[in-house]
N, CA and C atoms of all chains as a GROMACS GRO file, in nm:
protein
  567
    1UNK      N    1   1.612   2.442   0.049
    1UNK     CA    2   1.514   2.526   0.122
    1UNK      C    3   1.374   2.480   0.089
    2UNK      N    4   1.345   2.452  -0.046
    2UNK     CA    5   1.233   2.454  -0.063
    2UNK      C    6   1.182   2.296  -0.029
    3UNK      N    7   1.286   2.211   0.004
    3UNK     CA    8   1.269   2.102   0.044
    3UNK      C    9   1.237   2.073   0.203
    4UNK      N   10   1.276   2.161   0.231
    4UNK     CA   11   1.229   2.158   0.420
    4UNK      C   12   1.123   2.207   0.427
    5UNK      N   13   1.069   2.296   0.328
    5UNK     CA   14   0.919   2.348   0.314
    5UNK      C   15   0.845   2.239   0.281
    6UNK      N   16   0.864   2.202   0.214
    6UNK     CA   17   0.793   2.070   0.144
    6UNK      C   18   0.809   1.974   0.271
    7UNK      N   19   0.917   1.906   0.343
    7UNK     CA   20   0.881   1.829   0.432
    7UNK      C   21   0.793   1.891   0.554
    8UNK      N   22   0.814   1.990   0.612
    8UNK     CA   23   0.724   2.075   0.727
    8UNK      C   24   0.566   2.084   0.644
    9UNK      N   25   0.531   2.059   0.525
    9UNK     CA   26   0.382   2.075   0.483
    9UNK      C   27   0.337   1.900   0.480
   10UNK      N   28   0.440   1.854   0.469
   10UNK     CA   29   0.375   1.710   0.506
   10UNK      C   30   0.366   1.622   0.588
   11UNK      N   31   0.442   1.666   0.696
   11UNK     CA   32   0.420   1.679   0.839
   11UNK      C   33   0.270   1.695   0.863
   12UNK      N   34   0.266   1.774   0.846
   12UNK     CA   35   0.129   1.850   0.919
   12UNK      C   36  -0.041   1.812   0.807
   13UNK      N   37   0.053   1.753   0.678
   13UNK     CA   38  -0.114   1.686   0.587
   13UNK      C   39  -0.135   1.560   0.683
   14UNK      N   40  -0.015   1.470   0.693
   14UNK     CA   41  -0.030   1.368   0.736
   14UNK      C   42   0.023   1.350   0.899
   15UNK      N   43  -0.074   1.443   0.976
   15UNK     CA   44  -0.095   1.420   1.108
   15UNK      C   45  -0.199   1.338   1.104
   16UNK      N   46  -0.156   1.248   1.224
   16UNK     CA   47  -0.256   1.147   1.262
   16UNK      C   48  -0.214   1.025   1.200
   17UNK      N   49  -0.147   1.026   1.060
   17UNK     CA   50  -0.126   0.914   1.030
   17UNK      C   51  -0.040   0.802   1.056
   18UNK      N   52   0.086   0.849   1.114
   18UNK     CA   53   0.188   0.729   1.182
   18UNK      C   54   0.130   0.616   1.284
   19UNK      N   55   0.139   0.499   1.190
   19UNK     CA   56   0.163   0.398   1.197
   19UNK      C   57   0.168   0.368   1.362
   20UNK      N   58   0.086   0.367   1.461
   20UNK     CA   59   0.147   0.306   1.586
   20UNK      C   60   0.020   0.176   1.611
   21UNK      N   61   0.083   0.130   1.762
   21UNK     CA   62   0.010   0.033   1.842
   21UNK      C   63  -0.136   0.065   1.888
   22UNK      N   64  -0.113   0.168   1.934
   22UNK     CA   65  -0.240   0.282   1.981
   22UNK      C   66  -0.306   0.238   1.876
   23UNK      N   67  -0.294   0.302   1.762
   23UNK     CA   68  -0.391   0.345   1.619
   23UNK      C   69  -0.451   0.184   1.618
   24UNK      N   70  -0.370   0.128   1.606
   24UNK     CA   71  -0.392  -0.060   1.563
   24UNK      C   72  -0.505  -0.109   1.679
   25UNK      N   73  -0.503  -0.074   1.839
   25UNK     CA   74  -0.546  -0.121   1.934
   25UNK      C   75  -0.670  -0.024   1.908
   26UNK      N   76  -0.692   0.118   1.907
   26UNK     CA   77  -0.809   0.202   1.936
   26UNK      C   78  -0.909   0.163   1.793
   27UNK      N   79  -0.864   0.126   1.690
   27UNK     CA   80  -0.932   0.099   1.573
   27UNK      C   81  -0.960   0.003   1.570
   28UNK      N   82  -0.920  -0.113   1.612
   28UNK     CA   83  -0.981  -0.237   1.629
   28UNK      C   84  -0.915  -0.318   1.554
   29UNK      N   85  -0.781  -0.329   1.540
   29UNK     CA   86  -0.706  -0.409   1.448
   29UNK      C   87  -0.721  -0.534   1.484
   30UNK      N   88  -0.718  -0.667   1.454
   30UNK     CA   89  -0.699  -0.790   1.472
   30UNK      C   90  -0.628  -0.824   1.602
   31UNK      N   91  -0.595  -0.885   1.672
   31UNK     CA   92  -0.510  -0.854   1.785
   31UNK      C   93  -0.338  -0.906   1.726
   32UNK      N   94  -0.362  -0.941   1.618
   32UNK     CA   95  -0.220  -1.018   1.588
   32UNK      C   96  -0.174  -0.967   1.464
   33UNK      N   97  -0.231  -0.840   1.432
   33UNK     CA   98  -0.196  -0.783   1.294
   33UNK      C   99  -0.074  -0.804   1.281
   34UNK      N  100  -0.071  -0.806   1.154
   34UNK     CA  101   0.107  -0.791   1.092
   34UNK      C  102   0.127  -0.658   1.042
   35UNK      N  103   0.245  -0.595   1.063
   35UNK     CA  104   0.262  -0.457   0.964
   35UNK      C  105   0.374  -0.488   0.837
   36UNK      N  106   0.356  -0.389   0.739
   36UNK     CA  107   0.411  -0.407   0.654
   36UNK      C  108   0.509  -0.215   0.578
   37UNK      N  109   0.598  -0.266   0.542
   37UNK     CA  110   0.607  -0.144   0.528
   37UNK      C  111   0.748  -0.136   0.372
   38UNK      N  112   0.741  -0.071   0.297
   38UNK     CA  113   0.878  -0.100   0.161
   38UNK      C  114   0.968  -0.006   0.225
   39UNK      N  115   1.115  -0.075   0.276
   39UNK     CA  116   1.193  -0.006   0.315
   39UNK      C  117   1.229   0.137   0.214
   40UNK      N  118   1.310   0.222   0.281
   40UNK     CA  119   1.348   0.225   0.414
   40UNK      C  120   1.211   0.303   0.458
   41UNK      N  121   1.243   0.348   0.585
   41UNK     CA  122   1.119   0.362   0.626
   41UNK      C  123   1.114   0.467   0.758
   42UNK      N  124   1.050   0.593   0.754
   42UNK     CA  125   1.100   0.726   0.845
   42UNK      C  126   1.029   0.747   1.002
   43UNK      N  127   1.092   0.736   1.118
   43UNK     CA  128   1.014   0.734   1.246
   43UNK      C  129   0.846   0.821   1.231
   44UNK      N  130   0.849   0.918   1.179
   44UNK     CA  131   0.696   0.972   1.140
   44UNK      C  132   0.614   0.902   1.064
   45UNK      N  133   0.645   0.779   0.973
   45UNK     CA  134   0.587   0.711   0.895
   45UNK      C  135   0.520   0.537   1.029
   46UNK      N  136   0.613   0.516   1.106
   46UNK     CA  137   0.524   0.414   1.187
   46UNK      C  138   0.645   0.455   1.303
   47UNK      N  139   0.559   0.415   1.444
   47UNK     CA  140   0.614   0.417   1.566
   47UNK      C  141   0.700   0.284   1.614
   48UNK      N  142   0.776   0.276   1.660
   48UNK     CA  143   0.888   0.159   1.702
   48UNK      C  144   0.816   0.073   1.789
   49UNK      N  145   0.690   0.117   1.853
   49UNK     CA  146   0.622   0.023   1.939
   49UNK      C  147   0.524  -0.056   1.850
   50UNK      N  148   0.552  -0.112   1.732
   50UNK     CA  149   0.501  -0.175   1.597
   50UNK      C  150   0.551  -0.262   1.574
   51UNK      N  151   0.738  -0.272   1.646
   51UNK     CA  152   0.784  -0.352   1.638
   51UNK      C  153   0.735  -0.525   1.652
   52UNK      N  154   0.690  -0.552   1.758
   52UNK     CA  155   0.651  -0.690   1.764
   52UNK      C  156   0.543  -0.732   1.701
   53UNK      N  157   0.465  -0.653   1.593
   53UNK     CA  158   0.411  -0.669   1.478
   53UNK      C  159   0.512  -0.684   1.332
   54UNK      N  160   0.581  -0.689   1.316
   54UNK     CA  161   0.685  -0.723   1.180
   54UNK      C  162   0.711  -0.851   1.252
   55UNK      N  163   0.709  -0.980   1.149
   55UNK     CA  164   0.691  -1.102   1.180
   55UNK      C  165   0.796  -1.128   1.043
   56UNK      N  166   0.842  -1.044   0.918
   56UNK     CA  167   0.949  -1.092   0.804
   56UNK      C  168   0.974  -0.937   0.796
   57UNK      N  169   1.100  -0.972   0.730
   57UNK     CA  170   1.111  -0.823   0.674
   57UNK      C  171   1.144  -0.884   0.498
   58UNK      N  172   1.069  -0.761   0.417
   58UNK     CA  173   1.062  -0.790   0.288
   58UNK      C  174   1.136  -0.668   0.197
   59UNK      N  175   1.255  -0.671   0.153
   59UNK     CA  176   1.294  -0.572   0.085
   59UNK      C  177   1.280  -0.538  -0.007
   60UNK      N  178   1.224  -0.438  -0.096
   60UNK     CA  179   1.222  -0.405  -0.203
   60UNK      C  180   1.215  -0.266  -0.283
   61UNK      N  181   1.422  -0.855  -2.255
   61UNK     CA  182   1.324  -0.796  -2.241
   61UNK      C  183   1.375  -0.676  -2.143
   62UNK      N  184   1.339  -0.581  -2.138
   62UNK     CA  185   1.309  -0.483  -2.083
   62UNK      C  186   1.265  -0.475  -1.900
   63UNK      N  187   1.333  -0.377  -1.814
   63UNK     CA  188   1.319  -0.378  -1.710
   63UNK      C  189   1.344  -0.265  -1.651
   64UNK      N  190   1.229  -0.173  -1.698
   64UNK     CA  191   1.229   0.013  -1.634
   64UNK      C  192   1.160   0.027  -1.550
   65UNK      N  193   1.267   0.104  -1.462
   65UNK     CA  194   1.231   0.185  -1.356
   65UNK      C  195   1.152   0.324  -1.409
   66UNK      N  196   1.048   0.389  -1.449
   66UNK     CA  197   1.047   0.544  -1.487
   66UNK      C  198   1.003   0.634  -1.354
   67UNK      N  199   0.965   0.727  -1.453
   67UNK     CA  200   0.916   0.873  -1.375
   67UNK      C  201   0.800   0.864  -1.416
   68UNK      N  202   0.738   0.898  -1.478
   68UNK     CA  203   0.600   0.929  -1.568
   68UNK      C  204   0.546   0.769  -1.606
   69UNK      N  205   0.428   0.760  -1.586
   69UNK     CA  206   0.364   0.627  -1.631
   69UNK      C  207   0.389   0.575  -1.771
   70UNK      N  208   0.338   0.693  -1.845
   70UNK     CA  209   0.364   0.679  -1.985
   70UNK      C  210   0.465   0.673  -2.091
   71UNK      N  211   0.582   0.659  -1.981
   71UNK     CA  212   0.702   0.614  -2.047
   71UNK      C  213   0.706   0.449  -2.062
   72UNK      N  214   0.674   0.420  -1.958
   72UNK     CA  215   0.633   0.268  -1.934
   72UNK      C  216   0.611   0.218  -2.050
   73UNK      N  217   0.436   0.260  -2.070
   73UNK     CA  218   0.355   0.243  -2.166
   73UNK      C  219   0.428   0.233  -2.322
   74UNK      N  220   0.477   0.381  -2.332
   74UNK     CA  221   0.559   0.424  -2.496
   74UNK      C  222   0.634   0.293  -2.484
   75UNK      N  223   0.695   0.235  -2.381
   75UNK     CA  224   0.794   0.145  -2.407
   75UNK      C  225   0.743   0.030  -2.464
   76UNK      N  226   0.676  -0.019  -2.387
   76UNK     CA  227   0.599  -0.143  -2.424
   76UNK      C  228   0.488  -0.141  -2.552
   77UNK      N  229   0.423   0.000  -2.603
   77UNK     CA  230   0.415   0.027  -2.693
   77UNK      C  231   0.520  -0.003  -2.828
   78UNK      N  232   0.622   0.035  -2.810
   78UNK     CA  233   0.696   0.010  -2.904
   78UNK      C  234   0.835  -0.089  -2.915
   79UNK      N  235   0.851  -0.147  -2.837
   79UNK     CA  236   0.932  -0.260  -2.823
   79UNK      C  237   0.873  -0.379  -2.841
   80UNK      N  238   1.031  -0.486  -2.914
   80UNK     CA  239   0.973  -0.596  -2.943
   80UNK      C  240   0.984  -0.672  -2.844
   81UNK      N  241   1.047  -0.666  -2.758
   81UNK     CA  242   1.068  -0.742  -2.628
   81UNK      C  243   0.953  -0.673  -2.536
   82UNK      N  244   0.965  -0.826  -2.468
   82UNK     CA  245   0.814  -0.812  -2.317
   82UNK      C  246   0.902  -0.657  -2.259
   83UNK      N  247   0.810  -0.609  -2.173
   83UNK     CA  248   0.829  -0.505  -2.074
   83UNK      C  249   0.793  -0.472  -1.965
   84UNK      N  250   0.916  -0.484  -1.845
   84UNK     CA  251   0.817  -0.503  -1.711
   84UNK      C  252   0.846  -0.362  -1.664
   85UNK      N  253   0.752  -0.354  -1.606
   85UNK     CA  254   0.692  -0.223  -1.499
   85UNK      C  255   0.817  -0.229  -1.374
   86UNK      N  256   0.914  -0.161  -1.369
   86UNK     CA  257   0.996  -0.178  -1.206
   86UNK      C  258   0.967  -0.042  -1.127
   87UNK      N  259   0.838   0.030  -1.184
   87UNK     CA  260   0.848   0.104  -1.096
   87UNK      C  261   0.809   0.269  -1.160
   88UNK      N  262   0.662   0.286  -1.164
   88UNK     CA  263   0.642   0.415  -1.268
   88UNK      C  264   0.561   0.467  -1.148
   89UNK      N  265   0.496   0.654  -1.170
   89UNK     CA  266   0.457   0.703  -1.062
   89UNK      C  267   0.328   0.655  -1.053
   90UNK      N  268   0.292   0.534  -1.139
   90UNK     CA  269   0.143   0.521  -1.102
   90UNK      C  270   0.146   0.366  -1.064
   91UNK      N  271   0.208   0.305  -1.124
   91UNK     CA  272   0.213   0.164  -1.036
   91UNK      C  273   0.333   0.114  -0.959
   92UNK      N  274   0.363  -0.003  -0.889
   92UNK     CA  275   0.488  -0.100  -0.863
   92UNK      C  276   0.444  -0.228  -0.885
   93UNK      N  277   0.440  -0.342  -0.965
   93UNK     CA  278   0.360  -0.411  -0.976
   93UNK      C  279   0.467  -0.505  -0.934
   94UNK      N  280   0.551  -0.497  -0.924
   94UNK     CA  281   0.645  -0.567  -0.850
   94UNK      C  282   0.633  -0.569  -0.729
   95UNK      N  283   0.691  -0.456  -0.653
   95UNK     CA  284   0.625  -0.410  -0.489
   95UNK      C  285   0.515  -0.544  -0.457
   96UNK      N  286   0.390  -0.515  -0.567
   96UNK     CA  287   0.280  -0.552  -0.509
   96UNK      C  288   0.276  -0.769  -0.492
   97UNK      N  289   0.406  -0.789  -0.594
   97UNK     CA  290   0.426  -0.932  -0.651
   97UNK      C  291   0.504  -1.004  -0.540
   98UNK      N  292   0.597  -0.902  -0.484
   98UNK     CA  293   0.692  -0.918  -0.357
   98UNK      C  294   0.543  -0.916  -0.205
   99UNK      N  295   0.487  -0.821  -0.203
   99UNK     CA  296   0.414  -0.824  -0.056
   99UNK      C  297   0.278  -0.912  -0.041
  100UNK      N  298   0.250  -0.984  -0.207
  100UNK     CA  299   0.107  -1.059  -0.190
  100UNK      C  300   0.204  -1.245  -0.148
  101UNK      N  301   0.294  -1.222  -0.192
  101UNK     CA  302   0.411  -1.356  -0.136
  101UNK      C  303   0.446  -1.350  -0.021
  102UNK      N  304   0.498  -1.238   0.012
  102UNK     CA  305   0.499  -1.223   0.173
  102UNK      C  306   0.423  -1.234   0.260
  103UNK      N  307   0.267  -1.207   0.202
  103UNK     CA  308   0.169  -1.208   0.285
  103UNK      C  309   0.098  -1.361   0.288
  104UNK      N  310   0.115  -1.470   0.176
  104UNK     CA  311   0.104  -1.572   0.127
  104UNK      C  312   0.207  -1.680   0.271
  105UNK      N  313   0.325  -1.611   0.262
  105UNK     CA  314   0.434  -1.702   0.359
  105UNK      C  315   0.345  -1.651   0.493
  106UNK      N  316   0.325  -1.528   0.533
  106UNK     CA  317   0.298  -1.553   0.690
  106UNK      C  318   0.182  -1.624   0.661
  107UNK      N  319   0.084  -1.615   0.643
  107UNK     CA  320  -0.083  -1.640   0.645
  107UNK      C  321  -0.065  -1.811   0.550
  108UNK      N  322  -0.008  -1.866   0.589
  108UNK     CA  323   0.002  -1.990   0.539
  108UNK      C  324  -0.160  -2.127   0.514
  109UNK      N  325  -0.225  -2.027   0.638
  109UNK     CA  326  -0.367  -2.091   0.625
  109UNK      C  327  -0.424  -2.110   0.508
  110UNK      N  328  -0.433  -1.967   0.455
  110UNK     CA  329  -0.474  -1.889   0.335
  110UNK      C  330  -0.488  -1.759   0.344
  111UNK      N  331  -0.511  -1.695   0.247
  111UNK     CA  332  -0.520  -1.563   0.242
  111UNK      C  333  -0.639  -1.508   0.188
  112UNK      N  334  -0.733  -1.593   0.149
  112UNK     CA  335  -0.874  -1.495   0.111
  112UNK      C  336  -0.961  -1.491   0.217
  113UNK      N  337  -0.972  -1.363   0.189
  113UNK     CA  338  -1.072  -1.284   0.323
  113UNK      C  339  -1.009  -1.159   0.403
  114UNK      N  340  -0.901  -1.211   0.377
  114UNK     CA  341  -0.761  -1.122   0.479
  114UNK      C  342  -0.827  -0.979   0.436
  115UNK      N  343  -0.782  -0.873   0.542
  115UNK     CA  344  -0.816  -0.778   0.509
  115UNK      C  345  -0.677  -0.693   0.548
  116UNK      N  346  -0.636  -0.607   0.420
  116UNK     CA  347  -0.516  -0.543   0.435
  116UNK      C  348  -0.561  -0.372   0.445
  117UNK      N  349  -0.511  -0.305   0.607
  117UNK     CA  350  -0.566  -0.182   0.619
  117UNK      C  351  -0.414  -0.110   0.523
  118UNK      N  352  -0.399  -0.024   0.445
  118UNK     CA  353  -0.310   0.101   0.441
  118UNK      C  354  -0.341   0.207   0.491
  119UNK      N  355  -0.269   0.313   0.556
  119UNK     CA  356  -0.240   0.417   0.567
  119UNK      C  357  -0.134   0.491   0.516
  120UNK      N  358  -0.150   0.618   0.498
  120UNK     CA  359  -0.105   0.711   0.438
  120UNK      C  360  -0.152   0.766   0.282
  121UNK      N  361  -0.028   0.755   0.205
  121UNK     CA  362  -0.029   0.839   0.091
  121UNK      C  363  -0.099   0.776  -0.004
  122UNK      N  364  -0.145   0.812  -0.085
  122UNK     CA  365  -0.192   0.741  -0.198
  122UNK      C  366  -0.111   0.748  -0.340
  123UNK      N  367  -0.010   0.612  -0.310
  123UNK     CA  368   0.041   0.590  -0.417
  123UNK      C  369   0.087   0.471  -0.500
  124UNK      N  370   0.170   0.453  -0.594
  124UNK     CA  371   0.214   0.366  -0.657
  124UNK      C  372   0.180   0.212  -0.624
  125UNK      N  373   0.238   0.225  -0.494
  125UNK     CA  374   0.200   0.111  -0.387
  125UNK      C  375   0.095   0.034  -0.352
  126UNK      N  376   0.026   0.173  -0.291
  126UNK     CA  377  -0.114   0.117  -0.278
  126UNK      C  378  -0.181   0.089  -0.390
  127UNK      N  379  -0.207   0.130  -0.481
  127UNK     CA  380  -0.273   0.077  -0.553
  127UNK      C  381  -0.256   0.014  -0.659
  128UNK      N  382  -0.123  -0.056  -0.651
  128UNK     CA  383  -0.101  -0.178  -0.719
  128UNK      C  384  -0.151  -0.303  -0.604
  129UNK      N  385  -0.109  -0.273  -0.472
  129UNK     CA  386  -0.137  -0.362  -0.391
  129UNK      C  387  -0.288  -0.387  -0.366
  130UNK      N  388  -0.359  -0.272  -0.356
  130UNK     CA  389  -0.533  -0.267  -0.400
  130UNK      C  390  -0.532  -0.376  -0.523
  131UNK      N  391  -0.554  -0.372  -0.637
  131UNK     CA  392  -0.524  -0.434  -0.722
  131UNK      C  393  -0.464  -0.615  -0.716
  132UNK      N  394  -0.342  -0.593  -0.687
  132UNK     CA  395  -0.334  -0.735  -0.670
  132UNK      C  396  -0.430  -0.820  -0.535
  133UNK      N  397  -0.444  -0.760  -0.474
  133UNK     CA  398  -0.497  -0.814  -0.290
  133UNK      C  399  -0.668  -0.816  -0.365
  134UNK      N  400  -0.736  -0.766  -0.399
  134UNK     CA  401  -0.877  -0.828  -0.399
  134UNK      C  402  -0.867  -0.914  -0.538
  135UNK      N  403  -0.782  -0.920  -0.637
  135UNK     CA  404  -0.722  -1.026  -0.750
  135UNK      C  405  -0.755  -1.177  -0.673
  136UNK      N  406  -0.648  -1.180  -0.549
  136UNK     CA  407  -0.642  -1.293  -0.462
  136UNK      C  408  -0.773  -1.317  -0.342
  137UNK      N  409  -0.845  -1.171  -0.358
  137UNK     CA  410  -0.982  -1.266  -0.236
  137UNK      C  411  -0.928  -1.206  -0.125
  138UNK      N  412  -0.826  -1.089  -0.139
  138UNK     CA  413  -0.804  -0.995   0.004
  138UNK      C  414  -0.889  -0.844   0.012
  139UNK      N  415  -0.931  -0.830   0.124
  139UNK     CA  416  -1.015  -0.699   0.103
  139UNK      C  417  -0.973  -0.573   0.159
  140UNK      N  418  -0.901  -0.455   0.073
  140UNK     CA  419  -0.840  -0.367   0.129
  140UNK      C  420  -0.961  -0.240   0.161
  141UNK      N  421  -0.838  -0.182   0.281
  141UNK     CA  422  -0.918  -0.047   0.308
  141UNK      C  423  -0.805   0.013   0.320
  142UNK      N  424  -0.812   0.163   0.267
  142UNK     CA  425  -0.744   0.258   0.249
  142UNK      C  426  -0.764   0.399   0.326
  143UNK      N  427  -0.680   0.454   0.413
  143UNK     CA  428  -0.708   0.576   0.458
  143UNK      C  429  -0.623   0.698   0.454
  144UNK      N  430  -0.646   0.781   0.310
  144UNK     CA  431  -0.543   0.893   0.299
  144UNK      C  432  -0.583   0.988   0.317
  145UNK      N  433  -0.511   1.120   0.366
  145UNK     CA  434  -0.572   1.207   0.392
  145UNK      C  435  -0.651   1.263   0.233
  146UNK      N  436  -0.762   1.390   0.289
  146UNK     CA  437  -0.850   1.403   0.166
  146UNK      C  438  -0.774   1.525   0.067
  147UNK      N  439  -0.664   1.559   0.131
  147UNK     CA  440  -0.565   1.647   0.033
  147UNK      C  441  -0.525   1.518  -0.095
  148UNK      N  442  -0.497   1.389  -0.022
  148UNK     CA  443  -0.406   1.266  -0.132
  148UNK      C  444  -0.566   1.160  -0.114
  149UNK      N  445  -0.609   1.204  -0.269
  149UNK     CA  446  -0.747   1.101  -0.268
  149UNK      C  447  -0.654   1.013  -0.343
  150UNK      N  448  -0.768   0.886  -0.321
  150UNK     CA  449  -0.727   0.752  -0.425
  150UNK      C  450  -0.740   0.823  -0.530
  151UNK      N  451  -0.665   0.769  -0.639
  151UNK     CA  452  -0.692   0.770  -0.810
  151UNK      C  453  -0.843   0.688  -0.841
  152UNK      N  454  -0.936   0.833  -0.909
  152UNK     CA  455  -1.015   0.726  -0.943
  152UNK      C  456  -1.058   0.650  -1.044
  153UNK      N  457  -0.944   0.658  -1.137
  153UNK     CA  458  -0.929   0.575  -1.251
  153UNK      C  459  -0.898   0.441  -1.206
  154UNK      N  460  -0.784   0.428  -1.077
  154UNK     CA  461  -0.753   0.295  -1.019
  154UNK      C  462  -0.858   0.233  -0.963
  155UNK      N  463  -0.958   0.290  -0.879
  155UNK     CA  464  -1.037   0.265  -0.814
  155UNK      C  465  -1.150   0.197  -0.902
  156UNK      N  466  -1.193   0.233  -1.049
  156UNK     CA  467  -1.294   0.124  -1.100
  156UNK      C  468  -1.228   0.014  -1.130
  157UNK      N  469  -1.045   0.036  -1.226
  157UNK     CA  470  -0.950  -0.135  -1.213
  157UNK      C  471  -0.991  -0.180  -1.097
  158UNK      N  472  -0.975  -0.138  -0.948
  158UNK     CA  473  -0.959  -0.235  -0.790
  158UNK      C  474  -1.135  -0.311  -0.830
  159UNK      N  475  -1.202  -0.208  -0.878
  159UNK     CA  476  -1.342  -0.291  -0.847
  159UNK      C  477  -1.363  -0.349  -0.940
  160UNK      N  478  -1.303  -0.398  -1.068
  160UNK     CA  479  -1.324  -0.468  -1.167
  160UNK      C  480  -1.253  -0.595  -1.170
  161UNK      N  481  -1.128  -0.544  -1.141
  161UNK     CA  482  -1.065  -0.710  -1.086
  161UNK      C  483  -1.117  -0.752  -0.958
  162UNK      N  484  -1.167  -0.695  -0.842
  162UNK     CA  485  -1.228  -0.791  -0.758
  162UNK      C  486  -1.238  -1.010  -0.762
  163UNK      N  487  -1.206  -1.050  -0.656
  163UNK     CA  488  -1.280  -1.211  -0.675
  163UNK      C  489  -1.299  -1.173  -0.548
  164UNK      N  490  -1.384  -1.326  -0.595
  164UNK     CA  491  -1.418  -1.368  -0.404
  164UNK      C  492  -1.485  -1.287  -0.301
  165UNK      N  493  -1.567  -1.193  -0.415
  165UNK     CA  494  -1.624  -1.126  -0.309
  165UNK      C  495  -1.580  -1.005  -0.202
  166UNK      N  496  -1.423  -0.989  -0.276
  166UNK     CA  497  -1.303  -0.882  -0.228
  166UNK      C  498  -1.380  -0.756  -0.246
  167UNK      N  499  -1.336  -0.649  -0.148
  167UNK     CA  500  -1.379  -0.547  -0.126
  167UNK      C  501  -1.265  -0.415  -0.136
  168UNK      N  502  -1.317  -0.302  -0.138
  168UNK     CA  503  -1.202  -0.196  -0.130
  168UNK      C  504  -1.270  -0.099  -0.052
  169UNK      N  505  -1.254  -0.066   0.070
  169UNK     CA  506  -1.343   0.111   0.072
  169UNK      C  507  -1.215   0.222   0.161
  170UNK      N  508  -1.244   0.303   0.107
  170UNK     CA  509  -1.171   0.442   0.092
  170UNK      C  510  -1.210   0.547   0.192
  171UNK      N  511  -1.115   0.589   0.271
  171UNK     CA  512  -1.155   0.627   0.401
  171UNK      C  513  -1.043   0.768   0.383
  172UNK      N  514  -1.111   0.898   0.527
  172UNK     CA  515  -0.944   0.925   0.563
  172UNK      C  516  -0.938   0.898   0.704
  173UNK      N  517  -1.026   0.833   0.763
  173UNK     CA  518  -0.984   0.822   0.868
  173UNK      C  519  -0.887   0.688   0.914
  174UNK      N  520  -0.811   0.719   0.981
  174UNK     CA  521  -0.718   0.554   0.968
  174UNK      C  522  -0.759   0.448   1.048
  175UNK      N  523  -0.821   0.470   1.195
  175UNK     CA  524  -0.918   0.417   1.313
  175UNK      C  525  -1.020   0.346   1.189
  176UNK      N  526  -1.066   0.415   1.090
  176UNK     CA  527  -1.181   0.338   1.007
  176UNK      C  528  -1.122   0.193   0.911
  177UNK      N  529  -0.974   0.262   0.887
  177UNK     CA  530  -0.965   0.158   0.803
  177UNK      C  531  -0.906   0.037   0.886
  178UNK      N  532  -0.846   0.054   0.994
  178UNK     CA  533  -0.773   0.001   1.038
  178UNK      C  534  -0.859  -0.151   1.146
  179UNK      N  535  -0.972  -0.090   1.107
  179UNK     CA  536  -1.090  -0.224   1.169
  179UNK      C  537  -1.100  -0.322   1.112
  180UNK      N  538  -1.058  -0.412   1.203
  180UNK     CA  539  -1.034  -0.551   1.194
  180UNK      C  540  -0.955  -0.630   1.095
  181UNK      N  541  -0.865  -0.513   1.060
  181UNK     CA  542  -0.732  -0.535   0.971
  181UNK      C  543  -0.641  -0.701   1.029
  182UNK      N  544  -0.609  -0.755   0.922
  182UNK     CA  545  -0.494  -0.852   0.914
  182UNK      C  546  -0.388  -0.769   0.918
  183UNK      N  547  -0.353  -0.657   0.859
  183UNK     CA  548  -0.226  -0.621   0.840
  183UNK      C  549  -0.235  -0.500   0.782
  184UNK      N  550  -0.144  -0.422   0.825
  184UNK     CA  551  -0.147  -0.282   0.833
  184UNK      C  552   0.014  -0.236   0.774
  185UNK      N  553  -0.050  -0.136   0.642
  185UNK     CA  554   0.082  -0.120   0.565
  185UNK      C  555   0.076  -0.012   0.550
  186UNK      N  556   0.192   0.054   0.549
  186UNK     CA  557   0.223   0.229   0.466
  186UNK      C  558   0.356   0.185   0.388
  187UNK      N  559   0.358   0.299   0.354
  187UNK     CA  560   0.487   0.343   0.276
  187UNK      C  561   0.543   0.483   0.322
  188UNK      N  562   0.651   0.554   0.209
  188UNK     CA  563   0.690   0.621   0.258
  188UNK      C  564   0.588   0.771   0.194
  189UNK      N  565   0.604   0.877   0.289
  189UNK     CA  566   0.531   1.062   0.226
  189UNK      C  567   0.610   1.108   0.309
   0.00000   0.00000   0.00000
């Protein structure tokens, strides 16, 4: 219980922050950025349209 | 030699404090210095040109991660920017290490907005919150 509380409060600290194309394009990212990310790794943490930015994948 | 994963930083520390064997860091709540040994190589293989100047944006949390990777990345002449929300500030004990190891003229600045950090980024990293 107190763990779904805890995820629903961090939801909502870290609005705005997932990782997308948008964010990369409206901020002015490089046009060829690379993303990086230490698996595994949760759809709210970066958007799937990021994809053709991962150029290796690095496990650790 | 020694190869802990902890919880608390200062277990780390006690360890390597008191052992006769070397002691590596795999992973305490304040650094990954590994993490950071694995993604400045990774970032070394794509960017084959070179890598000083590169500028590595993070977003999200402020942790372990980042600021080992702060740390190692302006070490090498990369200049990070960081954008966590202002509930999760940088550590600012880490933050005079990032500006003391600096080379090359490497930079760090500390944002929450992510649009801020994310300007004119080489490469854009999170982790997990």
């Amino acid at each position: 219980m107190g763990q779904e509380e805890q995820k629903a409060q961090r939801l909502k600290d870290f609005a705005g922050y997932q990782v997308t194309a948008e964010m990369a394009t409206k901020g002015g990212a490089k046009k060829d950025w690379k993303f990086m990310h230490c698996l595994p790794r949760k759809p709210e943490e970066v958007s799937d349209d990021v994809s053709p930015h991962i150029s290796v994948c690095c496990f650790s | 030699m020694i190869v802990a994963r902890v919880d608390d930083h200062s277990v780390v520390e006690a360890l390597a404090e008191n052992s006769s064997v070397p002691v590596i860091n795999a992973l305490s709540s304040l650094y990954h210095p590994l993490q950071a040994l694995a993604d400045i190589l990774t970032i070394q293989e794509t960017f084959p040109q070179g890598i000083k100047g590169l500028k590595i944006a993070w977003v999200g949390d402020a942790t372990n991660v980042l600021y080992d990777l702060a740390i190692a990345g302006v070490k090498v002449g990369i200049n990070i920017a960081a954008a966590t929300p202002e509930k999760y500030p940088f550590d600012e004990n880490v933050l005079i290490l990032v500006k003391g190891h600096a080379q090359d003229g490497a930079t760090i600045h500390l944002t929450s907005d992510p649009l801020e950090a994310v300007k004119n980024a080489d490469i854009i990293v999170t982790d997990t919150w």
